[in-house]
C-alpha positions as CSV (number, residue, x, y, z in Angstrom):
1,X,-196.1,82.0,128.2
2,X,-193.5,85.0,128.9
3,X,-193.2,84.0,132.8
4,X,-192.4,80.3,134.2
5,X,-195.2,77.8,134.1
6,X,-196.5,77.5,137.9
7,X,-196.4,73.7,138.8
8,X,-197.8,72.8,142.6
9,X,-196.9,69.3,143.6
10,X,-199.4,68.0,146.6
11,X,-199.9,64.4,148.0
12,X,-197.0,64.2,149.6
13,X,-195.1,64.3,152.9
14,X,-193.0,67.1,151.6
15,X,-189.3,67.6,150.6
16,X,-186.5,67.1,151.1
17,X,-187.6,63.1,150.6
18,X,-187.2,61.0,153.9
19,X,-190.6,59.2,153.7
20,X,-191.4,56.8,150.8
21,X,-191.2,56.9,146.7
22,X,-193.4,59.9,145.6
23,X,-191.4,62.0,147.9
24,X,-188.5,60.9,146.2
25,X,-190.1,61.7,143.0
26,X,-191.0,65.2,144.0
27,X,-187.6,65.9,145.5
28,X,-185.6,64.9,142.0
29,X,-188.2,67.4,139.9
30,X,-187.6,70.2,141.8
31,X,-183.4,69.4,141.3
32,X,-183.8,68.8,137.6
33,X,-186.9,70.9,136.7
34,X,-186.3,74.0,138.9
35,X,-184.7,76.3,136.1
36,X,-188.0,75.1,133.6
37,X,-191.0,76.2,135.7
38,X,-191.7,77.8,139.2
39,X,-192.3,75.1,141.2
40,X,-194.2,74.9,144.5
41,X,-194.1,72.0,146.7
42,X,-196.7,71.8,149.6
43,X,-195.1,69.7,153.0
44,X,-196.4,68.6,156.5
45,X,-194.8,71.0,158.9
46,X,-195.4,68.2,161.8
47,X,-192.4,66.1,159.5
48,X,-190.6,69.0,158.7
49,X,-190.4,71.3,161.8
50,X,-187.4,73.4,160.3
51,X,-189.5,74.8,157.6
52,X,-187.0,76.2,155.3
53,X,-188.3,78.1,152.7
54,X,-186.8,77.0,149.6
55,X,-185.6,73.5,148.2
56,X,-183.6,73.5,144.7
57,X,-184.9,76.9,143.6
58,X,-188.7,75.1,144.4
59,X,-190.6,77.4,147.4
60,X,-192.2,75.2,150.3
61,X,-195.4,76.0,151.9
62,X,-196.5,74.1,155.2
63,X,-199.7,73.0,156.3
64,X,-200.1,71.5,160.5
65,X,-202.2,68.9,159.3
66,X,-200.7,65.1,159.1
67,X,-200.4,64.4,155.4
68,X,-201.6,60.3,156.0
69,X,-204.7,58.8,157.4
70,X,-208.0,60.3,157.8
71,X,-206.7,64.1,158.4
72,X,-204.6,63.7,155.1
73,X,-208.0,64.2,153.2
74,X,-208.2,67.7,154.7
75,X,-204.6,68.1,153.8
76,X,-205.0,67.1,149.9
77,X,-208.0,68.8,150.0
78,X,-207.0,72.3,151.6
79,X,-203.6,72.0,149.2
80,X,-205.6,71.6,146.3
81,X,-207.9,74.2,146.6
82,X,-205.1,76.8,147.5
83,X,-203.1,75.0,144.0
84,X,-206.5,75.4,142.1
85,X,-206.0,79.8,142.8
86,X,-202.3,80.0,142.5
87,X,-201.0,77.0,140.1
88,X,-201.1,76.6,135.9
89,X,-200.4,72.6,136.6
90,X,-200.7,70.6,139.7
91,X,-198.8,67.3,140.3
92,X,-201.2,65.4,142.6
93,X,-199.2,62.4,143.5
94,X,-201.3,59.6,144.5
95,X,-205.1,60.1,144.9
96,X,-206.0,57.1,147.1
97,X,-207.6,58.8,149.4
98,X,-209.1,62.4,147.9
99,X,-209.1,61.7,144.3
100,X,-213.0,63.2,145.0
101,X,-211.3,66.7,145.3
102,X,-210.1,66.6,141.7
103,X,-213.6,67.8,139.4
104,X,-212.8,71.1,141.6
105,X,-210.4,71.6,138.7
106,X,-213.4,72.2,136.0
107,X,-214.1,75.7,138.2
108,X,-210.8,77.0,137.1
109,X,-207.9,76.9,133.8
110,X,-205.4,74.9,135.8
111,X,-204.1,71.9,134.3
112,X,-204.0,68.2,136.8
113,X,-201.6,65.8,136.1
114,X,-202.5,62.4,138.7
115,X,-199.7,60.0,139.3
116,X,-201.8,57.0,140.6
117,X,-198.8,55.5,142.7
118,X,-198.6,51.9,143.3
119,X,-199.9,49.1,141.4
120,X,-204.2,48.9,142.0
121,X,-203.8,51.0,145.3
122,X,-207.7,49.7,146.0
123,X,-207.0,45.8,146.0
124,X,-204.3,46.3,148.9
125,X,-204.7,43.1,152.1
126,X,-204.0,45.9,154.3
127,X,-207.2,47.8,153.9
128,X,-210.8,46.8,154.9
129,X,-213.3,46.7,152.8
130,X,-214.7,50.1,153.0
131,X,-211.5,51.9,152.9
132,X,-210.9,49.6,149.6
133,X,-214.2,50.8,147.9
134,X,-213.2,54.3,149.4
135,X,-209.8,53.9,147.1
136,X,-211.0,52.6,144.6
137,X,-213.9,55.5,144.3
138,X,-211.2,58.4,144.5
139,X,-208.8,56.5,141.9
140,X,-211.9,56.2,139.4
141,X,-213.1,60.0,140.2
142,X,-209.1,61.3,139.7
143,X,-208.7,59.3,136.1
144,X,-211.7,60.5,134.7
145,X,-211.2,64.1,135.9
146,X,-207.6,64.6,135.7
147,X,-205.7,65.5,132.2
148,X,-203.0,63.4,132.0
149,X,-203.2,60.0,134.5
150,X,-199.3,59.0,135.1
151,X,-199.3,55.3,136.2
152,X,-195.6,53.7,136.8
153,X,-196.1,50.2,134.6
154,X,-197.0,49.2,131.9
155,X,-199.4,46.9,133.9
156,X,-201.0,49.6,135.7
157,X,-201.6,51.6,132.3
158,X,-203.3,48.6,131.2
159,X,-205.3,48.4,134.5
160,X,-206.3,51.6,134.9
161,X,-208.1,51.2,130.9
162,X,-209.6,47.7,132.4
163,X,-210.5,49.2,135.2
164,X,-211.8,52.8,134.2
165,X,-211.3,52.9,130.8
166,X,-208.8,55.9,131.7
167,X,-205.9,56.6,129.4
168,X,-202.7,56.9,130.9
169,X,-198.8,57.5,130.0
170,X,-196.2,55.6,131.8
171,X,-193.4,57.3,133.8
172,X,-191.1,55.2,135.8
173,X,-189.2,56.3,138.8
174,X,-185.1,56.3,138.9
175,X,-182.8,55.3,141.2
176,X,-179.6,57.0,140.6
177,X,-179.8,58.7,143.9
178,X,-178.0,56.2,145.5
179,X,-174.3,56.0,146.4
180,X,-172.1,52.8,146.4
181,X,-170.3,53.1,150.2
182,X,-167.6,51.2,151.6
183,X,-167.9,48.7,154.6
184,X,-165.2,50.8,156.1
185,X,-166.4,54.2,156.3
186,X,-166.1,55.4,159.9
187,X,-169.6,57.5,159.8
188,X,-171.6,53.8,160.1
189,X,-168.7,51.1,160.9
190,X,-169.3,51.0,164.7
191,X,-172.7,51.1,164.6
192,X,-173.4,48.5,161.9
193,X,-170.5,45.3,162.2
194,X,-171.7,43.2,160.6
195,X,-171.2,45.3,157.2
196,X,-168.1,46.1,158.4
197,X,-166.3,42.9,159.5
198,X,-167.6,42.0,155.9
199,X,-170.2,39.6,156.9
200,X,-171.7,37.9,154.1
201,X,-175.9,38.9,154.4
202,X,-178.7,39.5,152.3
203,X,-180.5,42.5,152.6
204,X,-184.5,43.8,152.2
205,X,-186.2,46.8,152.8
206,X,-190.0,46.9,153.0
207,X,-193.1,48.6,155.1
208,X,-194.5,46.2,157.2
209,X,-197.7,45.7,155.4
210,X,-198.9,42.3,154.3
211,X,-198.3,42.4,150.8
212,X,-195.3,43.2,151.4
213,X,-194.5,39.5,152.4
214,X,-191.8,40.0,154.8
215,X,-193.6,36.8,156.8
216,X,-191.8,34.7,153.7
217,X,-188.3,36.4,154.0
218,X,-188.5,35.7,157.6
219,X,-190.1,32.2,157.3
220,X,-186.9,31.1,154.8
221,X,-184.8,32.3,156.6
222,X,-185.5,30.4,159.7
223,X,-184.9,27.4,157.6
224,X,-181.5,28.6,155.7
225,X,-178.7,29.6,157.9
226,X,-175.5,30.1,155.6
227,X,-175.5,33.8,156.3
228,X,-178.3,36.6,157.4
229,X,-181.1,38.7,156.3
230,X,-181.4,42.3,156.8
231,X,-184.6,43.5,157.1
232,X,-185.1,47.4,157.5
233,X,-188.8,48.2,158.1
234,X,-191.1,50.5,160.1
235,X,-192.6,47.6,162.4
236,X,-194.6,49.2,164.3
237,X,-196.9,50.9,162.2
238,X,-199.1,47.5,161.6
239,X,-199.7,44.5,163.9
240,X,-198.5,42.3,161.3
241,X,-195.5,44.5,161.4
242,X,-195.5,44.5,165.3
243,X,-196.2,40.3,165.7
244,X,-193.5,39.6,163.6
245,X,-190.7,41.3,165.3
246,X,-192.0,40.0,168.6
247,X,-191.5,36.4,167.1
248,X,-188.2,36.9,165.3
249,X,-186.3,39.8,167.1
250,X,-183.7,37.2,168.9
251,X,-183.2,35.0,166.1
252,X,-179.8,34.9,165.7
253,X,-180.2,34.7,161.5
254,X,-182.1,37.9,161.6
255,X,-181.2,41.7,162.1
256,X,-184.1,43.7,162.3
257,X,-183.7,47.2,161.6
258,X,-185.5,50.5,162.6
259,X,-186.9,52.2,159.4
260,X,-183.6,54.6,158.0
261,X,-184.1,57.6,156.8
262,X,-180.6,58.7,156.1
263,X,-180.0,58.1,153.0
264,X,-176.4,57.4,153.4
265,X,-176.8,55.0,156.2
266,X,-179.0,53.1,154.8
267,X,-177.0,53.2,151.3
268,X,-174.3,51.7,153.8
269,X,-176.2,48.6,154.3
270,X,-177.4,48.1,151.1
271,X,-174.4,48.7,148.6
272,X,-172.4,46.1,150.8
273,X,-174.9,43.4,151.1
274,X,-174.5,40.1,148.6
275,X,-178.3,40.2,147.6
276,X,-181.3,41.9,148.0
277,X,-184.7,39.9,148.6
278,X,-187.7,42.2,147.2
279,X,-190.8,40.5,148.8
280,X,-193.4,43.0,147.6
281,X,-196.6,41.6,145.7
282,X,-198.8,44.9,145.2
283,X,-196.3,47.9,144.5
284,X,-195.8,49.6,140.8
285,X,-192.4,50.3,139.9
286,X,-191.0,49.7,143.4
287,X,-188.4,52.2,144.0
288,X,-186.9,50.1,146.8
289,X,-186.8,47.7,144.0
290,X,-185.2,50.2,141.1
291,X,-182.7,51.8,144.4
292,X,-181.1,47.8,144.8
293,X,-180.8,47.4,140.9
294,X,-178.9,51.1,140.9
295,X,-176.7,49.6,143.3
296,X,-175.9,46.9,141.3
297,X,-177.2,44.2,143.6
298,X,-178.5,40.5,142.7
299,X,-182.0,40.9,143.0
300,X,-184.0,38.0,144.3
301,X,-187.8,39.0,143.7
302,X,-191.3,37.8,144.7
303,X,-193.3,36.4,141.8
304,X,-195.2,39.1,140.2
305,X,-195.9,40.2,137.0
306,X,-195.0,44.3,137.5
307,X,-191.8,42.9,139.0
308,X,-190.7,40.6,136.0
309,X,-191.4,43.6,133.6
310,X,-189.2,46.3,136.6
311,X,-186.3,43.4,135.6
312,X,-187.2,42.6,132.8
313,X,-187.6,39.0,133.8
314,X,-183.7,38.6,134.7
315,X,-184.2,38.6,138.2
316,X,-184.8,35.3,140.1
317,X,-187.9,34.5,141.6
318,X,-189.9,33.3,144.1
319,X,-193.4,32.5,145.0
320,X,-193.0,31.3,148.6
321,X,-190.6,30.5,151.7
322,X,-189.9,27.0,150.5
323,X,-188.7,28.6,146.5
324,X,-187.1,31.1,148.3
325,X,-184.8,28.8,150.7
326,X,-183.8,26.8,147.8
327,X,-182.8,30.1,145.5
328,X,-180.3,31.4,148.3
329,X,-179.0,27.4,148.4
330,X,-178.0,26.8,144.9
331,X,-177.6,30.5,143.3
332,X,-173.8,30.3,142.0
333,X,-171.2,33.2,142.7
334,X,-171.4,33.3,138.5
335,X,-175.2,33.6,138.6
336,X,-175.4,35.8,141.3
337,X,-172.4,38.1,139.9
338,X,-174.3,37.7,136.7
339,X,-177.7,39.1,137.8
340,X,-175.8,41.9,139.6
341,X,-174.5,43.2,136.7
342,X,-178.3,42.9,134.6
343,X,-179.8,44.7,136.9
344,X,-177.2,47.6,137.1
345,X,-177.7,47.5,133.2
346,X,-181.4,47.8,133.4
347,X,-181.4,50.6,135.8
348,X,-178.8,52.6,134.1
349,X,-180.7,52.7,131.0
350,X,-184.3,52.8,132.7
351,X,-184.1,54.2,136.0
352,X,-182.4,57.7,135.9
353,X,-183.5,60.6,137.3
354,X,-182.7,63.4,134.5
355,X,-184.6,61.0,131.8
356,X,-187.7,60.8,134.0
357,X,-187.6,64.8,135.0
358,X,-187.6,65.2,130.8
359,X,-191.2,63.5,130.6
360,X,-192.3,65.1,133.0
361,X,-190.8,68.7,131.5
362,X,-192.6,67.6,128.3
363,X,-195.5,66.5,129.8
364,X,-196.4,69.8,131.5
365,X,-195.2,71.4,128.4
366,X,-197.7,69.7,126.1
367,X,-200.8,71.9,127.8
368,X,-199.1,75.4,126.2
């Protein structure tokens, strides 16, 4: 083709990323693909009131609908159908809730590319059984309709055959984006102590969903008190997420931390922490999960298959409080030290950015 290839990403919050993974995703292919194809990038105006036009070269267009919950299905659906008139390929990132929308496609030439998101979206504790048969329903619909299904494991690819009997190509997620910062920089010392006094803690990040398990962070570490965890999550979204802060927010082993979305502060936090406890059961390629390893932490993680294959299986492990406790008693300085440095390994030759940008660039390539 003599001019760009149009490329519409929709199904997300928006950019610049501040929100959760597939943000992230779409913010680092507009930085690495923006000089490949003309990309457009459709955002919530309620998240981003600023509204600048333009992100790395990428134009933004803004709907006043919420982008999650019931009224996201108008949002997907209304982005879609203006991506459908406009776009060569669109990047619909995550169909779990209007993967109906996508036969629309068939009406026109443009090209759909579905990144599934997380690991079997539909089998998630936090949804009810109708909105599980509703996910499940738009997942099957976007696999069978789309082009190319993305799915973030090898796992999920395997599930989404089982499941559909949709093929599917595996792109992971990088975590290069974060930065290693020191316990004394002045921006965060007064505000977070403990990281600056050089407190020894452990660290986790997680949305206050069941399957996340932060119950079993919080439940060992009632129990172990040799130093403290750091739990960063949006608790009020859930009352699971709500219940537990009530029950834990004085402990005196526990901070419990507001959601960050500064990517710096929370970078802060992270980079100076002396392990990081990844409790989640039902995610993909957690980037929480890949961001730790990029950061060179020891990564204690819950007992999952999709996380023994994000580590490949040199992480430690635990299946509940009890396992949990006795990993964070008898882990050596050598062991931990040791793990660090795997995992830093692992994501510097898995989890980077440019390398993930490429398949996509050759993905989108492959339909011209």
């Amino acid at each position: 083709m003599d001019k760009k290839i149009k490329v519409h990403i929709i199904g997300t919050h928006g950019v610049p990323a501040r929100y959760g993974g597939l943000e992230t995703l779409a913010d680092f292919l507009c930085r690495h693909l923006n000089q490949d194809f003309d990309i457009t990038v459709y955002c919530n105006a309620h998240k981003y009131p600023e509204k600048i036009k333009e992100y790395y070269g990428a134009k933004l267009k803004y709907l006043n609908i919420e982008a999650n919950g019931f009224k996201g299905i108008f949002y997907d659906l209304i982005t879609y159908i203006q991506s459908l008139g406009e776009a060569n390929v669109i990047l619909y990132l995550s169909p779990v809730g209007s993967g109906f929308m996508t036969p629309l496609k068939f009406f026109t030439k443009t090209k759909v590319i579905v990144n599934h998101g997380g690991l079997n979206e539909w089998e998630r504790e936090k949804l009810n059984k109708w909105q599980r048969i509703w996910a499940k329903f738009n997942h099957y619909v976007a696999s069978m309709c789309s082009d190319v299904n993305i799915a973030d494991s090898s796992l999920y690819k395997k599930s989404l055959k089982d499941t559909f009997n949709a093929a599917s190509v595996v792109i992971k997620y990088g975590g290069d984006h974060v930065n290693i910062i020191e316990r004394n920089d002045v921006r965060f010392s007064d505000k977070y102590p403990f990281v600056f006094n050089g407190d020894k803690y452990a660290v986790s990040v997680s949305r206050a969903q069941l399957d996340n398990n932060i119950h079993l962070v919080l439940e060992a570490f009632e129990k172990f008190s040799e130093y403290k965890i750091v739990l960063i999550s949006n608790w009020n979204i859930s009352e699971y997420g709500k219940k537990l802060r009530q029950k834990y927010i004085n402990h005196p082993n526990m901070i419990l931390l507001d959601v960050i979305y500064e990517k710096n502060e929370l970078d802060y936090i992270r980079s100076n922490a002396y392990v990081y406890v990844h409790s989640h059961s039902r995610c993909g390629t957690a980037p929480t999960l890949v961001e730790a390893m990029s950061l060179g932490l020891a990564v204690i993680s819950y007992d999952t298959p999709v996380n023994h294959e994000t580590t490949h299986n040199q992480a430690c492990f635990f299946d509940n409080s009890d396992t949990l406790v006795n990993l964070l008693l008898n882990i050596s300085e050598n062991q931990r030290a040791t793990v660090a440095l795997i995992m830093k390994n692992i994501a510097q030759s898995e989890y980077q950015w440019k390398t993930i940008a490429e398949q996509y660039k050759n993905l989108i390539n492959s339909f011209f």
